[in-house]
C-alpha positions as CSV (number, residue, x, y, z in Angstrom):
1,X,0.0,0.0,0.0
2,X,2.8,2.4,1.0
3,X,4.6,1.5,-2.4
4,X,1.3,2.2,-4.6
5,X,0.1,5.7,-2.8
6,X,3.9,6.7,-2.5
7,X,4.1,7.0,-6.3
8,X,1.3,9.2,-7.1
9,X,1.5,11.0,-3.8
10,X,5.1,11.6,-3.1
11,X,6.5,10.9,-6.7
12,X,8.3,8.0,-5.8
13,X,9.3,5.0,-8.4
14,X,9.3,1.5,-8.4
15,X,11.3,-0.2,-11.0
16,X,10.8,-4.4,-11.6
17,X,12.4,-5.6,-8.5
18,X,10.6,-3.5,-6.1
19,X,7.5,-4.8,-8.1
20,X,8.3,-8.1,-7.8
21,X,9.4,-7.5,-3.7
22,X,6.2,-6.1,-3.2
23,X,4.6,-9.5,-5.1
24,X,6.5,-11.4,-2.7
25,X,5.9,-9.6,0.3
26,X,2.3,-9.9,-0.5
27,X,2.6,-13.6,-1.3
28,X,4.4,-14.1,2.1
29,X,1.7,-12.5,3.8
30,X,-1.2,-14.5,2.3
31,X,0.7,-17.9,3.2
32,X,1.1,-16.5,7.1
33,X,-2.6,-16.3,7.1
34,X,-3.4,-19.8,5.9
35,X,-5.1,-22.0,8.0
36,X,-6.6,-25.1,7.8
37,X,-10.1,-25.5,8.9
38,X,-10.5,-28.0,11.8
39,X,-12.3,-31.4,11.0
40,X,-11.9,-30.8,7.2
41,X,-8.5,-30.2,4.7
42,X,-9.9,-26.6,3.5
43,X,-7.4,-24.1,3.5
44,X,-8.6,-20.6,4.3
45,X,-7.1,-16.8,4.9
46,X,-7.5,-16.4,8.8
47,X,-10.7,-14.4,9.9
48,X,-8.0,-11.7,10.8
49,X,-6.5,-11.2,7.7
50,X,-8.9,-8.7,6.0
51,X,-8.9,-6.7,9.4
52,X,-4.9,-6.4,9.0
53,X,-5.3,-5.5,5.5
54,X,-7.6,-3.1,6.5
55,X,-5.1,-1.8,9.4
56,X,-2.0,-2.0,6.7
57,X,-3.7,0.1,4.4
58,X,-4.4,2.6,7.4
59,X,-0.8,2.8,7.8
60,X,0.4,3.1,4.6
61,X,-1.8,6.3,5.0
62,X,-0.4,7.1,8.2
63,X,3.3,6.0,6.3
64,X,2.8,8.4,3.8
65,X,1.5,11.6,5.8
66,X,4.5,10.9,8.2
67,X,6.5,11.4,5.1
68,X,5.2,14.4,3.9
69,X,4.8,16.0,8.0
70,X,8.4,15.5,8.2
71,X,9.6,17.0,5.5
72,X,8.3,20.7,6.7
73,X,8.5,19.4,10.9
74,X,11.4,18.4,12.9
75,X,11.5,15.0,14.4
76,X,10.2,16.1,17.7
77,X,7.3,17.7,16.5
78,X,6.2,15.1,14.8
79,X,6.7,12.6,17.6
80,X,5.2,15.1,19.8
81,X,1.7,15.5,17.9
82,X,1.7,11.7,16.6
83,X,2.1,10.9,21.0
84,X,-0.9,13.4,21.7
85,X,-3.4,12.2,18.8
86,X,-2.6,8.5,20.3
87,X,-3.4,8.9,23.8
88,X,-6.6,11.4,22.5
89,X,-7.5,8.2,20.0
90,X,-7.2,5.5,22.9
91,X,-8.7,7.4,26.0
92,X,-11.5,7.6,23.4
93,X,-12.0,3.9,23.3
94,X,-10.8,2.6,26.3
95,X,-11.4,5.4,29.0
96,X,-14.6,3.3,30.4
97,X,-16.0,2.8,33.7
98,X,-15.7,-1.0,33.0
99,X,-12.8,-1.2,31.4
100,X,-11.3,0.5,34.8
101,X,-13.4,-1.6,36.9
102,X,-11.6,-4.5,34.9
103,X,-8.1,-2.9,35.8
104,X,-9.0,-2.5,39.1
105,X,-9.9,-6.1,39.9
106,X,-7.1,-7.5,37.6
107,X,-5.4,-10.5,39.0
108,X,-1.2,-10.1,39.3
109,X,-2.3,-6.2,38.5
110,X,1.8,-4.6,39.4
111,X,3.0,-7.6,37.5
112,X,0.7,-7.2,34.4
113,X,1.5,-3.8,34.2
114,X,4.8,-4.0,34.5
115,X,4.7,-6.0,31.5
116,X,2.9,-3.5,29.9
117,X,4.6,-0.8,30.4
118,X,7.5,-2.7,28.9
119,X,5.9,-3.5,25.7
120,X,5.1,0.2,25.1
121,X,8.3,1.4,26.0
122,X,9.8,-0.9,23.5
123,X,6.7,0.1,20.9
124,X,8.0,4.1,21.6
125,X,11.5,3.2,20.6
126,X,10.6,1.3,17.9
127,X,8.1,4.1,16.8
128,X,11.0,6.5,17.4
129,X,13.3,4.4,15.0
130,X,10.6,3.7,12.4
131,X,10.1,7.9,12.3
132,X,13.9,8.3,11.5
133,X,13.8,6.0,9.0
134,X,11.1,7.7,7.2
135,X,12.3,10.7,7.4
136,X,16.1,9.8,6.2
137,X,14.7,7.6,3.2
138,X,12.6,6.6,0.9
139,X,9.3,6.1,2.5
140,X,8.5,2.5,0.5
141,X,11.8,1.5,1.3
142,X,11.9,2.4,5.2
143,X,8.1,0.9,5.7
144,X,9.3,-2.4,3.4
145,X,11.9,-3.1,6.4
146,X,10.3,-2.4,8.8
147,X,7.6,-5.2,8.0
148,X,10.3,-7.9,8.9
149,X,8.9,-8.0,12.4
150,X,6.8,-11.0,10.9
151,X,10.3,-12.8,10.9
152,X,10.9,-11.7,15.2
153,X,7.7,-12.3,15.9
154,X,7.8,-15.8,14.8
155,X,10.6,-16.5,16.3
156,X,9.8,-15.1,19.8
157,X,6.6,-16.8,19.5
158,X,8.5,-20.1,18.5
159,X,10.4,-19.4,21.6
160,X,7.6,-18.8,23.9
161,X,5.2,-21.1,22.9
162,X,8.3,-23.6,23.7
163,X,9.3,-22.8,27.3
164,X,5.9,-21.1,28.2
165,X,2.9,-23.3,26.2
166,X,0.0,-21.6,27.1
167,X,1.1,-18.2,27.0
168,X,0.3,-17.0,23.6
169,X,-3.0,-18.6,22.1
170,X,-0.8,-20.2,18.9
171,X,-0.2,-23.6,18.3
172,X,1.8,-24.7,15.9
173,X,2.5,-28.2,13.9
174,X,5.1,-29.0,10.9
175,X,2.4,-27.5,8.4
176,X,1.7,-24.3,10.3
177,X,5.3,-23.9,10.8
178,X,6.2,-24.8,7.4
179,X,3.8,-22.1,5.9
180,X,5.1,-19.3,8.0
181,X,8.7,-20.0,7.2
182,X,7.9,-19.9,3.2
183,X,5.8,-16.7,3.8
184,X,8.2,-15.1,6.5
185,X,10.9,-16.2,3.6
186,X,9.0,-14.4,1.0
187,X,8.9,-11.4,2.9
188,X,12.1,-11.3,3.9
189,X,13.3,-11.7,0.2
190,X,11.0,-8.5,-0.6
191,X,12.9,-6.8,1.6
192,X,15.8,-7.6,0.7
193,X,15.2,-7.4,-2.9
């Protein structure tokens, strides 16, 4: 998505290898989302994968107005306003008497949070990085690797779901795995490509 609105929008080109990156990016990202229906051999995209789509598109939006923000804003700025439109955007949706009630009441609550807290101090930094890459780069190029995480992800969730089985709600078998390593692969060679 970034690749096809950076083009019209930003002026951006794409010669036959970033096509044919972008086709197997794509491609990688279908065969992620396979999965077999139980009790019968169908093979169908997961129920999530038009939601994502939905989401990627979103942020090749987002991708694309970061681009043209930072061109005329400094870094700062830009984090500054993209920080404030967040926390506006979530209190929105979350800020709920039973969604605090929840909190309240949640079991291991200093432990949960901690954890929390965590992740989105590793989401800021990475949020931080992906904002310098945008703004130092081509903004096709800087999105494309970015979207290795699905490569960390698996890994990590390889890792977890090894030591720690019923922490993540993923199971995995030789097919499942197979799959995402030929998609994760295909990705991975868009990038690189």
């Amino acid at each position: 998505f970034v690749a096809l609105l950076s083009m019209p929008l930003l002026g951006e080109l794409l010669g036959f290898w970033q096509w044919l990156a972008i086709l197997a990016t794509v491609t990688g990202a279908i065969l992620i989302s396979l999965q077999r229906d139980s009790g019968t051999t169908k093979t169908r995209l997961h129920k999530s994968f038009f939601i994502l789509l939905t989401a990627a598109l979103m942020s090749a939006v987002s991708n694309i107005g970061y681009k043209y923000a930072l061109e005329t804003l400094s870094f700062w700025n830009m984090m500054s306003v993209t920080g404030i439109c967040v926390v506006i955007v979530i209190m929105f949706f979350t800020l709920r008497k039973s969604t605090l009630v929840e909190l309240k009441n949640l079991n291991q609550r200093n432990q949960k949070m901690a954890l929390t807290v965590g992740n989105q101090l590793f989401a800021a930094v990475g949020a931080s990085l992906s904002f310098v890459a945008i703004a130092n780069g081509p903004v096709a190029l800087a999105t494309a690797i970015m979207n290795i995480r699905p490569a960390f992800i698996f890994l990590f969730s390889l890792a977890l779901n090894r030591f720690y089985p019923n922490f993540i709600n993923e199971r995995f078998n030789r097919r499942t795995i197979l799959l995402k390593i030929i998609g994760i692969a295909l990705i991975t060679a868009g990038v690189v490509i």
